[in-house]
Each structure stands twice: as structure tokens, then as C-alpha cells.
C-alpha positions in Angstrom: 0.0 0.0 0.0 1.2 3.3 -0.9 0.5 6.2 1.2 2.5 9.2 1.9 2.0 12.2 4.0 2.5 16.1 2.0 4.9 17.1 5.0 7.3 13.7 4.1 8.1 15.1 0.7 10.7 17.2 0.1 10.2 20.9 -0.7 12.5 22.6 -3.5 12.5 25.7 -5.4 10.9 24.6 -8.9 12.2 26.4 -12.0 9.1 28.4 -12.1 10.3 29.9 -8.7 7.3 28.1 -6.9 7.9 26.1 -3.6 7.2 22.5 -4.7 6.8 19.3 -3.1 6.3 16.4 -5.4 3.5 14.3 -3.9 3.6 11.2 -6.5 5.6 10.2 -9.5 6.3 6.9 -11.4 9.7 7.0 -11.9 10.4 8.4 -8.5 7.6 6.5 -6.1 7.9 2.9 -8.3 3.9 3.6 -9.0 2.4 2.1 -12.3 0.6 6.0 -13.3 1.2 8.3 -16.8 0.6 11.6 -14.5 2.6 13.3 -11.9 1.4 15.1 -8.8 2.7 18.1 -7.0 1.5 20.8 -4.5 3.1 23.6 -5.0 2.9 27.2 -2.9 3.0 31.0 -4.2 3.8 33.8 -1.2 1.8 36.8 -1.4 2.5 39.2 -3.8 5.0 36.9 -5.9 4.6 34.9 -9.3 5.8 32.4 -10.9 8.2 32.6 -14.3 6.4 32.3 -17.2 7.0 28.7 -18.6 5.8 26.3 -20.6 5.3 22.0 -20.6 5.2 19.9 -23.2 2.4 17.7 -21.4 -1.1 18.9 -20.4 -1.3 20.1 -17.0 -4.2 20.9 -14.6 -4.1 23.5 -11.1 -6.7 22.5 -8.3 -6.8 26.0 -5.9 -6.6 24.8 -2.1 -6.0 28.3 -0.9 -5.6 31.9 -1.4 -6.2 34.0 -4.5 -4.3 34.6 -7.8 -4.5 35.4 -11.3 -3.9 32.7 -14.0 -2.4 33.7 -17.1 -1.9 31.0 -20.0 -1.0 32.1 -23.5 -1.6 36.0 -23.0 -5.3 34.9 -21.4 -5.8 35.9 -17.7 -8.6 35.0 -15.0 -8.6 35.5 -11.3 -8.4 32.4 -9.7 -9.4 30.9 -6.2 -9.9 28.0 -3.6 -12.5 25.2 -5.6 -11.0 26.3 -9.0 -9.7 23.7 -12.0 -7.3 25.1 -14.4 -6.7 23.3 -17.7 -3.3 24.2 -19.0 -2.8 22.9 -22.3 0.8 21.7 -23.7 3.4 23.7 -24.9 1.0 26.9 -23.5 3.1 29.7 -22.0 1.4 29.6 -18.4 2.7 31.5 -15.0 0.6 32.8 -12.0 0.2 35.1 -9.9 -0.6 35.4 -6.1 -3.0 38.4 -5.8 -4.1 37.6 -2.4 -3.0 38.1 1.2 -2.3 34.2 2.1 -0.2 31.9 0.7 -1.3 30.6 -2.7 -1.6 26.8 -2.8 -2.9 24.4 -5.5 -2.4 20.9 -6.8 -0.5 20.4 -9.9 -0.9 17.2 -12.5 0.8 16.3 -15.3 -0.1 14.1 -18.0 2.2 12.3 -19.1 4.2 12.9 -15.7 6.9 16.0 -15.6 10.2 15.6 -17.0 12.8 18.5 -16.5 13.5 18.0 -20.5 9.7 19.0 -21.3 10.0 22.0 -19.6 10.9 25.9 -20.9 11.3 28.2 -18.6 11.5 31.9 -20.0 
């Protein structure tokens, strides 16, 4: 059985400048999955760099508020909220609120450092 607690994983700096813990992901966790699964964390008034995967990803909001911006689109963004990000789209976002920023990030296939651009 495979079951791991958020706080257990450790938390890096991701290219995007977001704080990043990666929860799940097959090549690392020896799980038979295509995605990947972070949680990843914005301080108040910071973004992150605008970048770009070549795998579909999707944001789930836990907390705080933001703007998304994908491909020169923007929408304000909050706790409840799915984002669809498609491939290659040049995505960052930005935490507009007063609270951390914290959301749920999956990528199908799962991440690979080689699939990612970060401008």
C-alpha cells in the first residue's frame, strides 16, 4: 500500500520559482501511473516565471487567491477552481491575495525536466 503524507516530501525551489513538493511520481515513487502530482505554494504578492510543458497540466486551488495567465489569457483564480493548461501553452501565475497561494499540480504524461521551458 502506498500512502504518503504532503509534509514527508521534500520541498525545492521549482524552475518556475514556486515552492514545490512532489507528492507522486512513477519514476520516483515505483507507481504504475502516466501523471505526476505536486502541491506547489506562491507567497503573497509573488509569481511564478512564465514557462511552458510539453504535457497537459491541470491546477486544483486549495487556498488563497491569484490570477492565471496561459497564452496571454488571464482569469482571477481561487480555492475550488480547475485550471486546464494545455501543452506547450506559455502559463505562469500570480498570487493576488493576502495568504499563501496553494494548489495541486498534475501532469499528464508525468513532468520531466527535458519537457519543460522556462522563459
Amino acid at each position: 500500500m502506498w500512502i504518503r503524507k504532503l509534509e514527508s516530501r521534500r520541498e525545492f525551489r521549482a524552475g518556475d520559482d514556486s515552492r514545490l513538493r512532489e507528492i507522486i511520481h512513477p519514476a520516483k515513487d515505483g507507481v504504475e501511473i502516466r501523471y505526476s502530482l505536486a502541491h506547489a505554494a506562491v507567497e503573497p504578492g509573488q509569481k511564478t516565471r512564465p514557462h511552458s510543458l510539453a504535457s497537459a497540466e491541470v491546477y486544483y486551488l486549495l487556498q488563497g487567491n491569484g490570477v492565471m495567465h496561459i497564452d496571454g489569457e488571464e482569469a482571477k483564480v481561487g480555492p475550488g477552481e480547475t485550471v486546464y493548461i494545455p501543452p506547450r501553452s506559455v502559463q505562469f501565475i500570480e498570487n493576488t491575495g493576502r495568504e499563501v497561494l496553494r494548489f495541486l499540480c498534475i501532469v499528464d504524461p508525468a513532468w520531466r525536466h527535458e519537457d519543460e521551458k522556462v522563459f
